[in-house]
N, C-alpha and C positions, 0 to 999 in steps of 0.2 A: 504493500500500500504506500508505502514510504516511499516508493523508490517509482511508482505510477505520478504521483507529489511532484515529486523532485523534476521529472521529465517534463510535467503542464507546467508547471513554473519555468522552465528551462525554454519550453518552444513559448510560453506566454514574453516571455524576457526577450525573445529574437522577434516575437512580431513587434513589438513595442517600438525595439530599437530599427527596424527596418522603416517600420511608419516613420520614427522622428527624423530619421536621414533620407527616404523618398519623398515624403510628405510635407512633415511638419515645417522642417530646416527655409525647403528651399520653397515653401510658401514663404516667406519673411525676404520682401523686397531688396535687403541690403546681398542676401545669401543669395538670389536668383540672379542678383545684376553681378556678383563676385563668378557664380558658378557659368554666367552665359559670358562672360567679358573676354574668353578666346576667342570665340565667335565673330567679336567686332574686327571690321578691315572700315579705316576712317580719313580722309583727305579732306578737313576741313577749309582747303582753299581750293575744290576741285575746280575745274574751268576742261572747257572743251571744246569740240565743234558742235556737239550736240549731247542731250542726257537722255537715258531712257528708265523707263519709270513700272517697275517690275509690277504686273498684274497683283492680286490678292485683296479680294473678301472686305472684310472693315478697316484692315489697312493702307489699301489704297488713299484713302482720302489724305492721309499725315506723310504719305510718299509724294501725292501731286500738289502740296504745300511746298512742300522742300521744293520740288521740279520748277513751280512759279517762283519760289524766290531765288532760283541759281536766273530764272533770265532775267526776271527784275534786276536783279545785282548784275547784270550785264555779264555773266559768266558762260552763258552758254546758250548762242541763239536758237536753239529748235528743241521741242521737246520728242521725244519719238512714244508714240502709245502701241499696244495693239490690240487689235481692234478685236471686239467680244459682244458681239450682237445678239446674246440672250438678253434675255427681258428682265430687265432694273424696276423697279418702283413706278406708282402711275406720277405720270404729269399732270396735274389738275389745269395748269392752264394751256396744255397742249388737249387734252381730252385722250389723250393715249398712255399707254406704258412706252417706258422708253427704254432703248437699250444703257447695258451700261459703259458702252463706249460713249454715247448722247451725253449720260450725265456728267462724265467725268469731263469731257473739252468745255460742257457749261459751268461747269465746277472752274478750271482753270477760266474761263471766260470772265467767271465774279471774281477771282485774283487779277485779274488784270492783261489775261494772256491772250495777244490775237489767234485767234481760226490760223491762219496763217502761218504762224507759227509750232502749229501741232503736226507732227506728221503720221499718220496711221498706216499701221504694218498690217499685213495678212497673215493670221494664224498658222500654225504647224502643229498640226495634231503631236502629242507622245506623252507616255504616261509618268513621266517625270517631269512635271512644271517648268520650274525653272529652268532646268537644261532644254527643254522643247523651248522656250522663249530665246533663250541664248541660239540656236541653231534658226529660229524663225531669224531675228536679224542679223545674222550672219550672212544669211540665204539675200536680204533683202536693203540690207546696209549701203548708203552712197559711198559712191571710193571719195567721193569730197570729205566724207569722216574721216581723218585721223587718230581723234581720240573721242573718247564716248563715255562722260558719266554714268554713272549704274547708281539710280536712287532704288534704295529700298530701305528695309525694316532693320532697324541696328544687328540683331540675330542671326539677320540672314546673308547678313554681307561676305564674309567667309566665304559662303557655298557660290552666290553671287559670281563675285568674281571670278571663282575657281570653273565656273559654267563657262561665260562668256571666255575667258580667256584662252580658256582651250576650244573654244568655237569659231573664234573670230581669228580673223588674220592676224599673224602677228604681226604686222605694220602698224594696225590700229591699237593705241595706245588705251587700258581699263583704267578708268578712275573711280573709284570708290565715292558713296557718299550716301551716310545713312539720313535718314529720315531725320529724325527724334536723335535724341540720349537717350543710351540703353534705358537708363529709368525711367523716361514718359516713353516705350514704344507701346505701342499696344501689341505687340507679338510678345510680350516678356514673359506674359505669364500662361503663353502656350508653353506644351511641356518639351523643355530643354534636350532632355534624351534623345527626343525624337529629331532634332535638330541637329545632335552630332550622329548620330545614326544615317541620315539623309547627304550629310558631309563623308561621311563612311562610304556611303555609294558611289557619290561624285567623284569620289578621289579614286575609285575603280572603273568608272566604266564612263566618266566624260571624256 
């Protein structure tokens, strides 16, 4: 009986401590931004011929903030999208839903950014995002680009780059530039693992 004890308190003792170091730790802001801070690749004075502004979900919007203010700051005149004609949110004063390529150049359009100045890519299907995007403008990139900002999410800059850079010519020069600081990204408190694990990949088979 004693020694049935001994074992439930023994594996009670390991799940405990596996919660407080998968769970607990790296819920606590200072511990996630410590544990994701390899992650970050950062040129805080990036400039180029142009940026391109990695698709994704709720963070897009804190990415095509960063992307308006490199051309407002005169850093990089074109922004490059690509384009994603599933259906976004309705428009109440269009009377339609709109895609979310639509909202996002109206989104840049309330920053300040001309039509003009966007330029929309055509999709390349594969089942790894990020590197499907990195080979879409590879496929589709002006030889007038030389160098090309990569705005995305602090976390995912890493992979970012490590995509394009094996995708793209090497004539054309990768510039980093995340979004946010790691601690306002909104990617921060997706789970980390799965982020080096995704990095794990790229670094095999981009």
């Amino acid at each position: 009986m004693k020694s049935i004890t001994t074992r439930y308190v023994r594996w009670l003792f390991i799940v405990a401590a596996l919660w407080l170091i998968l769970v607990a730790f790296p819920s606590v802001p200072s511990v996630r931004a410590w544990l994701a801070a390899p992650l970050v690749v950062q040129n805080m004075h990036a400039r180029g011929d142009a940026c391109y502004v990695l698709a994704g979900g709720g963070a897009l919007w804190e990415r095509l903030d960063a992307a308006a203010d490199l051309v407002q700051m005169g850093r990089v005149p074109l922004i490059l999208l690509m384009r994603d004609d599933s259906r976004g949110q309705y428009r109440f004063t269009a009377r339609t839903s709109w895609s979310r390529t639509q909202w996002a150049v109206d989104y840049l359009a309330w920053r300040g950014v001309p039509k003009e100045r966007i330029v929309l890519l055509s999709p390349v299907e594969g089942a790894l995002g990020t590197l499907a995007e990195a080979r879409a403008v590879a496929r589709h990139l002006s030889k007038q680009v030389k160098s090309l900002v990569l705005v995305s999410s602090a976390p995912h800059m890493r992979r970012t780059v490590l995509a394009f850079r094996r995708s793209l010519p090497s004539a054309v020069g990768v510039i980093p530039y995340a979004a946010t600081s790691l601690e306002n990204s909104f990617e921060l408190y997706h789970p980390i693992w799965l982020e080096y694990l995704k990095l794990l990949v790229y670094l095999v088979i981009a």
